[in-house]
C-alpha positions, 0 to 999 in steps of 0.5 A: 600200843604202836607208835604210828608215827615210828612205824611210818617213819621207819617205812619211809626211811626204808623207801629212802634206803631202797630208792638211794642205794638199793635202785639207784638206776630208777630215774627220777623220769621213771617214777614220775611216769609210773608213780607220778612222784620223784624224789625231788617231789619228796624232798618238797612234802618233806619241806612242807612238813618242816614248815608246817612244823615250824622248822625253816628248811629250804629246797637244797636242804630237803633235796639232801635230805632226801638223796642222802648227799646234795643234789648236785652230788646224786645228779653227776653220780646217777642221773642220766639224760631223759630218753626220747621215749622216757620223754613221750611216756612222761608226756603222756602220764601228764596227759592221762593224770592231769 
């Protein structure tokens, strides 16, 4: 019998890897536009989970989670100033997707 609960959570460590070494150039604007999640919305579900779970967990402790590293950490390595037309293109995603 499989173990769902492994299987799901190797595809999610798998996402992580992918999104945090392997795509490191995906902003986080650019996901959001086409996805309508982030790895900030990650961190948060994962936070969630915890709680539901009973264990205490707080933003700057998922977020690290996460990114692999502390956020401010990923931010001064990777992130980069949202574009104008990433800015209309998000804008318009919200607009569309509610």
């Amino acid at each position: 019998m499989t173990d769902n609960n492994a299987l799901e959570a190797a595809a999610f460590r798998r996402l992580l890897k992918h999104l945090n070494e392997e795509r490191t150039d995906v902003q986080n604007i650019d996901l959001m536009i086409l996805a309508g999640f982030c790895r900030n919305c990650l961190a948060d579900w994962y936070r969630e989970a915890a709680h539901e779970a009973g264990v205490a967990m707080d933003k700057d402790e998922a977020r690290e989670r996460i990114y692999g590293m502390p956020f401010a950490d990923w931010k001064a390595r990777h992130q980069r100033e949202a574009t104008p037309e990433q800015l209309a293109a998000f804008k318009a995603a919200q607009e569309r997707h509610g």
